[in-house]
PASEBA-1860 file (N, C-alpha, C; in nm, 3 decimals):
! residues 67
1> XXXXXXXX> -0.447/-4.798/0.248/-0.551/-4.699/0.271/-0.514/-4.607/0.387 ~ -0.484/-4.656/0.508/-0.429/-4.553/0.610/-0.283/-4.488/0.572 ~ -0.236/-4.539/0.464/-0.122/-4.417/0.491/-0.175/-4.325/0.363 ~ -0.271/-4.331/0.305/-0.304/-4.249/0.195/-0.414/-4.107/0.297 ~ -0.477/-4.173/0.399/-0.563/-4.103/0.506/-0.451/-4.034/0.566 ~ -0.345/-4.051/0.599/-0.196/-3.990/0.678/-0.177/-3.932/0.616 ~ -0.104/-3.943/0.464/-0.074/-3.860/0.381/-0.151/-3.722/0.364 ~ -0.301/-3.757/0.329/-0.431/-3.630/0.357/-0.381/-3.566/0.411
9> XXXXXXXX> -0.375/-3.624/0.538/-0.428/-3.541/0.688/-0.281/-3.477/0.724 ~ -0.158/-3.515/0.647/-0.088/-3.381/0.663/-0.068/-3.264/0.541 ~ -0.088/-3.305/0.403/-0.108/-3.236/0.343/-0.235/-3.082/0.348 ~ -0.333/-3.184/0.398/-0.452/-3.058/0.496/-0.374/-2.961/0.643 ~ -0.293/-3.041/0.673/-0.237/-2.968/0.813/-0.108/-2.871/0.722 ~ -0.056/-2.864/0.675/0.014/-2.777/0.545/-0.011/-2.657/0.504 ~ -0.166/-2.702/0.478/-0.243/-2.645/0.359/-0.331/-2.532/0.427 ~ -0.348/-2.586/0.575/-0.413/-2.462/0.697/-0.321/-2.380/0.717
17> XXXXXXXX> -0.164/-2.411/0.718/-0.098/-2.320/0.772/-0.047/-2.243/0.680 ~ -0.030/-2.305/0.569/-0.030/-2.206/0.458/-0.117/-2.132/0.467 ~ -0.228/-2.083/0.453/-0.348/-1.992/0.447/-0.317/-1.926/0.565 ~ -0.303/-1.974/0.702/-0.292/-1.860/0.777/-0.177/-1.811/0.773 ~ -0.034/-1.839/0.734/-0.005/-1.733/0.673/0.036/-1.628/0.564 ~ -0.073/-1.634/0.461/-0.129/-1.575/0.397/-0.216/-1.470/0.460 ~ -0.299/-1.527/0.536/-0.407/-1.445/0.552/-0.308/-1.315/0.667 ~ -0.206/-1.362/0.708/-0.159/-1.260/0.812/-0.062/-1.191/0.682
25> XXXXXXXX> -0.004/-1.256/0.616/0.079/-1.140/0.504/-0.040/-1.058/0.473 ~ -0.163/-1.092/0.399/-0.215/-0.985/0.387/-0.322/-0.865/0.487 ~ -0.323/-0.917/0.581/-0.365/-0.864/0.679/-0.260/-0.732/0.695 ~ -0.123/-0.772/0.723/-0.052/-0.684/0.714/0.015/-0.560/0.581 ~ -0.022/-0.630/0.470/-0.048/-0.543/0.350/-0.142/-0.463/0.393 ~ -0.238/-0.497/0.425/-0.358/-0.402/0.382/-0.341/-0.258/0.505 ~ -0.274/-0.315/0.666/-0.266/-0.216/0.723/-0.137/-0.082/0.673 ~ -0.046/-0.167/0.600/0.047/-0.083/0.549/-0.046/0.044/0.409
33> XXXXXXXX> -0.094/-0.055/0.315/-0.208/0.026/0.278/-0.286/0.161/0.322 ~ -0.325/0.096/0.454/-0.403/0.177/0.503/-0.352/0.325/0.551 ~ -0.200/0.312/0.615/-0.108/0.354/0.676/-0.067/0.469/0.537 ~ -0.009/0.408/0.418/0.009/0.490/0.276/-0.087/0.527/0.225 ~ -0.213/0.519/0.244/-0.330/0.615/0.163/-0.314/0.729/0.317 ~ -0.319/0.716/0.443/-0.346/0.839/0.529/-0.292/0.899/0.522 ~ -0.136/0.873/0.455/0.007/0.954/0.443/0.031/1.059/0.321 ~ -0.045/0.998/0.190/-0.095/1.070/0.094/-0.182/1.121/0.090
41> XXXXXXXX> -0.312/1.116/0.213/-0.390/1.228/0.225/-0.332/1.355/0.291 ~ -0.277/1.314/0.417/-0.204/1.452/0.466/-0.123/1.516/0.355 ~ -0.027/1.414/0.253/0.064/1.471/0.156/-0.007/1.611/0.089 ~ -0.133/1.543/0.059/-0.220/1.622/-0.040/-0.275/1.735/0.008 ~ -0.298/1.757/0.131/-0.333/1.840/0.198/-0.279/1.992/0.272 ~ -0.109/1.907/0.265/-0.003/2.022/0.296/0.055/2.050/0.142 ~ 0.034/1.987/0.043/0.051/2.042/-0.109/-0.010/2.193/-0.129 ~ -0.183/2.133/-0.072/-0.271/2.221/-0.136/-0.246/2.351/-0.075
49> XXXXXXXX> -0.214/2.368/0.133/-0.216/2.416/0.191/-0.099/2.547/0.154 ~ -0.019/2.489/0.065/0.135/2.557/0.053/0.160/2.601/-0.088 ~ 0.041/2.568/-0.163/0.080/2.595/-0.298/0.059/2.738/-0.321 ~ 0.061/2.804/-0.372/0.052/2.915/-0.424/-0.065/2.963/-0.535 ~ -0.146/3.085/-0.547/-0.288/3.084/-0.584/-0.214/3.105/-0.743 ~ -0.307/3.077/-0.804/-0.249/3.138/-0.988/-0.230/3.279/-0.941 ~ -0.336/3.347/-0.867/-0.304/3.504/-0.879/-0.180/3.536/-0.830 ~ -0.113/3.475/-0.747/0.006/3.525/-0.653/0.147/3.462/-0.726
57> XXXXXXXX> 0.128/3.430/-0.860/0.187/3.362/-0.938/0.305/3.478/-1.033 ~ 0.410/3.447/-1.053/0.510/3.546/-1.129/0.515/3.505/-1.238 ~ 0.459/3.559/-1.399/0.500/3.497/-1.538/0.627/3.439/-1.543 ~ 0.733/3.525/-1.489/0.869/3.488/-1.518/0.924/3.334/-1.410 ~ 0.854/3.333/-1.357/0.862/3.172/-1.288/0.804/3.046/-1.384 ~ 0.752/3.132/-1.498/0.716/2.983/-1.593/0.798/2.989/-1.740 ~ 0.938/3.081/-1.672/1.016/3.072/-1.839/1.100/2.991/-1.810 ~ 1.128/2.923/-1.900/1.255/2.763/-1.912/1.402/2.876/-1.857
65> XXX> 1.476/2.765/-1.796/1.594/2.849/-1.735/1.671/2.895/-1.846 ~ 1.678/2.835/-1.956/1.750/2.833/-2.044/1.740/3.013/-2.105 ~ 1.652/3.006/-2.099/1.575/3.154/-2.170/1.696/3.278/-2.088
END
């Protein structure tokens, strides 16, 4: 019986440290996350900032090169 209580009680001591680190892998996912959505907001923002209006647009910039 006590080495089955030993056995437990390190499989539980394992089983905590597994989870914490888990919980720090994803802790750190999520700030990388966080980090790549702010990066694709600015992305989106100097897209919009730089694109060009339809009006200011040249037909001949939408013919295949080939043409």
């Amino acid at each position: 019986m006590d080495s089955r209580l030993t056995e437990i009680e390190i499989k539980l001591a394992l089983t905590e440290d597994l989870v914490d680190t888990l919980n720090m892998t994803v802790h750190r996912q999520q700030e990388q996350i966080d980090a790549l959505q702010r990066q694709l907001v600015q992305f989106y923002h100097q897209m919009q900032s730089s694109a060009p209006s339809a009006e200011s647009r040249d037909p001949r910039d939408e013919i295949p090169p080939h043409y």
